[in-house]
N, CA, C and O atoms as a GROMACS GRO file, in nm:
protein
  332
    1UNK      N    1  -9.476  15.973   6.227
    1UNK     CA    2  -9.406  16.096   6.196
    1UNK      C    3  -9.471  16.165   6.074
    1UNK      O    4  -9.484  16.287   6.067
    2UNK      N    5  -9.509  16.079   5.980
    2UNK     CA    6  -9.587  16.115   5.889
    2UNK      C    7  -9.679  16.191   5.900
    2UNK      O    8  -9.676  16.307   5.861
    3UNK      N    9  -9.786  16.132   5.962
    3UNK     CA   10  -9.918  16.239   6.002
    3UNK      C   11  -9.889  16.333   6.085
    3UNK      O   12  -9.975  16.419   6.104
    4UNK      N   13  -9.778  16.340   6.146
    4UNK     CA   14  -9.744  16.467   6.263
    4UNK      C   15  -9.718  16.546   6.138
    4UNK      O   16  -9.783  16.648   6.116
    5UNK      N   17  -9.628  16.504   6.056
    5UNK     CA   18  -9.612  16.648   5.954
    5UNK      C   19  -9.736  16.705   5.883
    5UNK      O   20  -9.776  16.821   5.866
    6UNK      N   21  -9.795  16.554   5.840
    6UNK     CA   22  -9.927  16.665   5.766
    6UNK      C   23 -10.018  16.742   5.859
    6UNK      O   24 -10.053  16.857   5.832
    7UNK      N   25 -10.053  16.685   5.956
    7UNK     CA   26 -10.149  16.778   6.063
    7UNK      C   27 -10.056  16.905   6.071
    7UNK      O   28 -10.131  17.001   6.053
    8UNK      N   29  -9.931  16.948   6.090
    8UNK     CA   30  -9.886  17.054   6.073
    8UNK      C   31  -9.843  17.141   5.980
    8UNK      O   32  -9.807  17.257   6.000
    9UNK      N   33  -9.846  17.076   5.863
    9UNK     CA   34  -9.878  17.120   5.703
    9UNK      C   35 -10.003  17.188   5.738
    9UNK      O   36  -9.988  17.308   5.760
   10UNK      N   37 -10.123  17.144   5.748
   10UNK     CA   38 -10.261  17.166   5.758
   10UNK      C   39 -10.282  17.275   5.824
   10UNK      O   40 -10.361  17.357   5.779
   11UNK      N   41 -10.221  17.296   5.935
   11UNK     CA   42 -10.208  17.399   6.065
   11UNK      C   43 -10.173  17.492   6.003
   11UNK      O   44 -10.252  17.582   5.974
   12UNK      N   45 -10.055  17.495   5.970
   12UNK     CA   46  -9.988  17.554   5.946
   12UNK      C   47 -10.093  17.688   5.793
   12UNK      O   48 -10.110  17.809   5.781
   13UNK      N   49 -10.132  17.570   5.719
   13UNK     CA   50 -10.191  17.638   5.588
   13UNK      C   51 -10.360  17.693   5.624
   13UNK      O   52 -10.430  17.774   5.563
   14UNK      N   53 -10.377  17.646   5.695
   14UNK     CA   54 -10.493  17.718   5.816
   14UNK      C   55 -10.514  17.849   5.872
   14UNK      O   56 -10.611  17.916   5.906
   15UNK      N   57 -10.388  17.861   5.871
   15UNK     CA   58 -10.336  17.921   5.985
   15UNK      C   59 -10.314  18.065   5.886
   15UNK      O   60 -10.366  18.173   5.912
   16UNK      N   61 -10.225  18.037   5.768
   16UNK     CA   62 -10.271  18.146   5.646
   16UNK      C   63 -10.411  18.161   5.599
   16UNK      O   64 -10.423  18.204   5.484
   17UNK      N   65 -10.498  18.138   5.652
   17UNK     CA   66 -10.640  18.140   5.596
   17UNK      C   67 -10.666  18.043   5.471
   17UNK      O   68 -10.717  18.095   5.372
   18UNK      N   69 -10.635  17.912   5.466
   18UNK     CA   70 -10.708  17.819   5.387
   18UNK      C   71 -10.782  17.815   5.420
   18UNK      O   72 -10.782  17.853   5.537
   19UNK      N   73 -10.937  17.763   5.359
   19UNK     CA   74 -11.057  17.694   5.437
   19UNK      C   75 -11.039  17.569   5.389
   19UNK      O   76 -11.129  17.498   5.434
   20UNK      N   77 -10.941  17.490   5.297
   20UNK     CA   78 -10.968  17.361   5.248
   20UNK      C   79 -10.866  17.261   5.322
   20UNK      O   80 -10.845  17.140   5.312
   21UNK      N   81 -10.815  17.354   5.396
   21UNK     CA   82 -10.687  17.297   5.520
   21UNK      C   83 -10.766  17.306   5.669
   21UNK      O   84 -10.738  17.228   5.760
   22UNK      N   85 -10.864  17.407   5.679
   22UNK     CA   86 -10.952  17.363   5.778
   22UNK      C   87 -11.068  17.253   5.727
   22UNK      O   88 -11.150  17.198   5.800
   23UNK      N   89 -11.059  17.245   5.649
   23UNK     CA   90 -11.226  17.144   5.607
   23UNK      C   91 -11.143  17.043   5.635
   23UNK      O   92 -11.188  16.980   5.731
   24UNK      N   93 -11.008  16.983   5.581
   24UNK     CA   94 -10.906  16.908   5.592
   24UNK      C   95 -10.912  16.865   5.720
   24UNK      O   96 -10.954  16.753   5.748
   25UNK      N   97 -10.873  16.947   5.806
   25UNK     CA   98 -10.811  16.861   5.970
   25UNK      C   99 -10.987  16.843   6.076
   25UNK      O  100 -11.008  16.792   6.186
   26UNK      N  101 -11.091  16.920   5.967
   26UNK     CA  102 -11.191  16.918   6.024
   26UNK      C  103 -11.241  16.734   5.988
   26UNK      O  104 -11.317  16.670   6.060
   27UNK      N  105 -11.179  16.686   5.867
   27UNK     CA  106 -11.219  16.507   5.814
   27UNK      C  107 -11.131  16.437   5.890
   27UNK      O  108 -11.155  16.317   5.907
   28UNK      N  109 -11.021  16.490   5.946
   28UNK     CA  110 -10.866  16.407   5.995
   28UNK      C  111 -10.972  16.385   6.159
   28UNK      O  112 -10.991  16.284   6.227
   29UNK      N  113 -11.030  16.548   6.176
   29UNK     CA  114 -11.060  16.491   6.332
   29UNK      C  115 -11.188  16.436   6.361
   29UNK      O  116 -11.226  16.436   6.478
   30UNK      N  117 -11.279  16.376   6.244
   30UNK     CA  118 -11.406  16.296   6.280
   30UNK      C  119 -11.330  16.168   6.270
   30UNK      O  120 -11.373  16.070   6.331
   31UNK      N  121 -11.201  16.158   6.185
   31UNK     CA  122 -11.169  16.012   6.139
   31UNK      C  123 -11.105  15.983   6.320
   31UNK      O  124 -11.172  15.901   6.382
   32UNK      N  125 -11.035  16.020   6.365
   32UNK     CA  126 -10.936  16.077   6.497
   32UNK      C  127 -11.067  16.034   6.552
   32UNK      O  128 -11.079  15.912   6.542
   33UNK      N  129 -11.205  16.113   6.624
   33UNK     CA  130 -11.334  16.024   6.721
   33UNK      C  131 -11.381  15.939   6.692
   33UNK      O  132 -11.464  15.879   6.761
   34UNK      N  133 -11.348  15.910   6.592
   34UNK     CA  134 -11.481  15.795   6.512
   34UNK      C  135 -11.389  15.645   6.554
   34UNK      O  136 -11.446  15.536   6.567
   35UNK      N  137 -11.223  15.666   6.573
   35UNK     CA  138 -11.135  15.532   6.625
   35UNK      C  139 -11.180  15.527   6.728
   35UNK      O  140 -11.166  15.410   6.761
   36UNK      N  141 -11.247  15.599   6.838
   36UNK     CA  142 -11.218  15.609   6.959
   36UNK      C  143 -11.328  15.473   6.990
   36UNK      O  144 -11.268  15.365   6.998
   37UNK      N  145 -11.453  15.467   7.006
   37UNK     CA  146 -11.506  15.330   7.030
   37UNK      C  147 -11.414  15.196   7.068
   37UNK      O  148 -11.360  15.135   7.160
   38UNK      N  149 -11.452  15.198   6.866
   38UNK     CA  150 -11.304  15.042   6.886
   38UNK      C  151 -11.229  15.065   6.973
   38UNK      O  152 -11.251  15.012   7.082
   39UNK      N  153 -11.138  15.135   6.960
   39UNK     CA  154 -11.000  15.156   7.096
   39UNK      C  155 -11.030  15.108   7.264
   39UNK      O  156 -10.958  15.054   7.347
   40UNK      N  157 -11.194  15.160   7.267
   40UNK     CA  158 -11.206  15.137   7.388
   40UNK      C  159 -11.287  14.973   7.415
   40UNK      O  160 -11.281  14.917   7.524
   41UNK      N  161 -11.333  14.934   7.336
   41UNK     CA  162 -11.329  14.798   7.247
   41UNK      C  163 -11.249  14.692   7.334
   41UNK      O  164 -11.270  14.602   7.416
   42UNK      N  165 -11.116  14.775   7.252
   42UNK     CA  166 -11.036  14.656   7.261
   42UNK      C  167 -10.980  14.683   7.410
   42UNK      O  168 -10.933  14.571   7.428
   43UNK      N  169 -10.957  14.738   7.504
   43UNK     CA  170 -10.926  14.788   7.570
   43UNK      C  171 -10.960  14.707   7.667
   43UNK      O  172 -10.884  14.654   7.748
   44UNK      N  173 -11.102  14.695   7.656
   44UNK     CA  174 -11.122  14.576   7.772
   44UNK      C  175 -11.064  14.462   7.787
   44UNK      O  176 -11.090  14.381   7.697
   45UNK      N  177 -10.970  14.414   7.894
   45UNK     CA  178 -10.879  14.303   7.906
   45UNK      C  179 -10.789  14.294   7.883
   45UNK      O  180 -10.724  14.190   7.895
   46UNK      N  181 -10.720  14.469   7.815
   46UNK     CA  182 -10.557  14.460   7.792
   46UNK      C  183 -10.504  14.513   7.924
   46UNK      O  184 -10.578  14.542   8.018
   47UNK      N  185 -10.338  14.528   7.924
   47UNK     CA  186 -10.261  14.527   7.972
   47UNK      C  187 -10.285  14.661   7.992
   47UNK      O  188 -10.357  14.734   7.924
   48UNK      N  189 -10.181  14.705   8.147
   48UNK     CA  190 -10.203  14.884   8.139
   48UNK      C  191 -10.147  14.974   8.060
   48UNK      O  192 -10.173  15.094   8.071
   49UNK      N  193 -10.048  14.917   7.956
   49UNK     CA  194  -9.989  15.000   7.894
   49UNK      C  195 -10.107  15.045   7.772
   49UNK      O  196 -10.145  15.160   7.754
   50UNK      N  197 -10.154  14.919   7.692
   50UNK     CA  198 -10.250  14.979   7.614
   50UNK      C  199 -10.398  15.067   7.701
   50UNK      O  200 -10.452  15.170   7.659
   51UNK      N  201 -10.423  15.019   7.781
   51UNK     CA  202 -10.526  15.131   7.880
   51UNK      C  203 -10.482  15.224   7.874
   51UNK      O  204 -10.559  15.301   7.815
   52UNK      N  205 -10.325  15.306   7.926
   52UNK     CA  206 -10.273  15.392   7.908
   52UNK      C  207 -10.305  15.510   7.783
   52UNK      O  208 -10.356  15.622   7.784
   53UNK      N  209 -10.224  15.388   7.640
   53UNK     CA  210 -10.268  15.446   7.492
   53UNK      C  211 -10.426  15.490   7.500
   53UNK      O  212 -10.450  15.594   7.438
   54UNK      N  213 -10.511  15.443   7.549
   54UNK     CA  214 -10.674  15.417   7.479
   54UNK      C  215 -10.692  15.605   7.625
   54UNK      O  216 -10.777  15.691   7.599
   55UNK      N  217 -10.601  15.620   7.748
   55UNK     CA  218 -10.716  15.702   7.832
   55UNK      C  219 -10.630  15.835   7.732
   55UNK      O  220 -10.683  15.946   7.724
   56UNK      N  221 -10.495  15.804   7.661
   56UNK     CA  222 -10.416  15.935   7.597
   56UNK      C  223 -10.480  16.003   7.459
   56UNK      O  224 -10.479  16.118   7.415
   57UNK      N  225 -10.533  15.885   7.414
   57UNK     CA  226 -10.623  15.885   7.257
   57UNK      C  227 -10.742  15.954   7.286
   57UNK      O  228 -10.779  16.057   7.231
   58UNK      N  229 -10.807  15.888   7.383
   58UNK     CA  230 -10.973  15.993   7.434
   58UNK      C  231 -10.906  16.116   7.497
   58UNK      O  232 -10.971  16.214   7.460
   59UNK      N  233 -10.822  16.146   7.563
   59UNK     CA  234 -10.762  16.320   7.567
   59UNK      C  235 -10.757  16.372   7.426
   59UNK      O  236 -10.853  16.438   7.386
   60UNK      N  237 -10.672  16.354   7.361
   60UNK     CA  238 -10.640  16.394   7.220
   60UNK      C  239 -10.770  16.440   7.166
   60UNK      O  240 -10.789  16.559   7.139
   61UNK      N  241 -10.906  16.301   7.140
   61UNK     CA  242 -10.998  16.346   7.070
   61UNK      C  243 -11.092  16.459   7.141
   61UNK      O  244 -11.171  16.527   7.076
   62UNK      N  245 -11.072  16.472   7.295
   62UNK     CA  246 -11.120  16.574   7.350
   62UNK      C  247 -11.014  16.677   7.246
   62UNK      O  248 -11.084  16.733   7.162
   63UNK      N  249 -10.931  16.698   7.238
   63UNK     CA  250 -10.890  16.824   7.204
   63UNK      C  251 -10.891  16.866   7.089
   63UNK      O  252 -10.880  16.981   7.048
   64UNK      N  253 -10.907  16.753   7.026
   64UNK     CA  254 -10.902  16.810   6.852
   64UNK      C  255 -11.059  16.863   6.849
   64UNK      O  256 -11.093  16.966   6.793
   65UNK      N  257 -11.163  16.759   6.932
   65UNK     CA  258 -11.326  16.821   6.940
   65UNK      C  259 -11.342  16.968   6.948
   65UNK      O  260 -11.411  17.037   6.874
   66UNK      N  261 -11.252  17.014   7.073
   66UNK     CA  262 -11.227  17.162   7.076
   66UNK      C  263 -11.204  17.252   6.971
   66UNK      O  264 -11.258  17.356   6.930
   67UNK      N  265 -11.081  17.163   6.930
   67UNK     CA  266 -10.988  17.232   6.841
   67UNK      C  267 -11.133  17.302   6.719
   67UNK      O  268 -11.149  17.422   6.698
   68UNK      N  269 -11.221  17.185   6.656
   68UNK     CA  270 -11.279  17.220   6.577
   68UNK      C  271 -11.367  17.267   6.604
   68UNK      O  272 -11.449  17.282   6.514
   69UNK      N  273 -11.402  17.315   6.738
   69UNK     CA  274 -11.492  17.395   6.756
   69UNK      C  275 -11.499  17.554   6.753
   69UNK      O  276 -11.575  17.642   6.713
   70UNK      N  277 -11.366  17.540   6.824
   70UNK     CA  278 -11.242  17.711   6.798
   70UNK      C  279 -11.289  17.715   6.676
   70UNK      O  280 -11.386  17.786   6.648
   71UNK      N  281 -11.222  17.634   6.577
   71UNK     CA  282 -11.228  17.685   6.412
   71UNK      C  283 -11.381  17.772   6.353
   71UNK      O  284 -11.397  17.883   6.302
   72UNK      N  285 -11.481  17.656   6.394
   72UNK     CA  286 -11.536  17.712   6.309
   72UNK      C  287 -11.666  17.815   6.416
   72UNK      O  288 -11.785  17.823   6.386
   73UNK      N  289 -11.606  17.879   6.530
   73UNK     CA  290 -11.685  17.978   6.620
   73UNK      C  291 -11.694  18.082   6.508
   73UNK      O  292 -11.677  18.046   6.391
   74UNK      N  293 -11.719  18.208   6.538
   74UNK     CA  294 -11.752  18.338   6.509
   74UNK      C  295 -11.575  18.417   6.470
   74UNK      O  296 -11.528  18.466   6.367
   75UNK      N  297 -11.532  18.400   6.577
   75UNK     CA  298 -11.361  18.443   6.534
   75UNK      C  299 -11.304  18.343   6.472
   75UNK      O  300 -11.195  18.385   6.434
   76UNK      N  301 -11.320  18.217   6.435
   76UNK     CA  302 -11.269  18.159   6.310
   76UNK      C  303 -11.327  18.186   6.205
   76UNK      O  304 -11.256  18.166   6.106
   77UNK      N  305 -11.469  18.239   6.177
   77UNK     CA  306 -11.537  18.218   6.056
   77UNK      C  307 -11.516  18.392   5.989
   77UNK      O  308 -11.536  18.438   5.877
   78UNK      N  309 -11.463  18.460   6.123
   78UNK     CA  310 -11.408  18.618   6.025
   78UNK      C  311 -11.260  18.591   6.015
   78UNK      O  312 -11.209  18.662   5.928
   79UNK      N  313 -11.178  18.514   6.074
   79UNK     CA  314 -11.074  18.496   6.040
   79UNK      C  315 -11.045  18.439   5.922
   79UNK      O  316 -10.937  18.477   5.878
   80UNK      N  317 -11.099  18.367   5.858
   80UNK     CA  318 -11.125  18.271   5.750
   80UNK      C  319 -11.204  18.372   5.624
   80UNK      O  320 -11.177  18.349   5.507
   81UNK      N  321 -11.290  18.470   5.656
   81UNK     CA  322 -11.322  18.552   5.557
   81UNK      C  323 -11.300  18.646   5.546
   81UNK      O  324 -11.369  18.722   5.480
   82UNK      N  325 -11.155  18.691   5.631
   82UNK     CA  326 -11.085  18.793   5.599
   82UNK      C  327 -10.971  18.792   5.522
   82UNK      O  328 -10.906  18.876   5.460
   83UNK      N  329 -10.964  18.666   5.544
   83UNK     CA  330 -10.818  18.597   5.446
   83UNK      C  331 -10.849  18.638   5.233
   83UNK      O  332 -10.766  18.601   5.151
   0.00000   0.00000   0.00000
């Protein structure tokens, strides 16, 4: 619950044109791909529920990948220096 609030703290202050709230969720989401390996790691030989967790976690890091790609395109980088 914790990190759900700060990722939306972050969003949120982003979202007013911080760049240190995007540089922010831009470290949250290398830390977010960089689990993904291990996860799939361990994955081999568990149960389907953790398979489950490990195919929901590689969606996610697909999206945050996105996410930071949106940010820092051409319409994030005048959005951000218009602020």
């Amino acid at each position: 619950m914790i990190y759900i609030g700060l990722l939306l703290f972050f969003a949120f202050k982003m979202r007013l044109g911080k760049n240190w709230a995007r540089v922010t969720l831009t470290i949250l989401a290398v830390l977010e791909v960089s689990k993904l390996p291990l996860e799939i790691g361990i994955a081999v030989g568990a149960d389907s529920l953790f398979i489950l967790y490990v195919v929901l976690s590689s969606l996610q890091a697909v999206l945050v990948v996105v996410a930071v790609v949106v940010i820092f395109l051409s319409i994030g980088l005048r959005y951000f220096r218009s602020q």
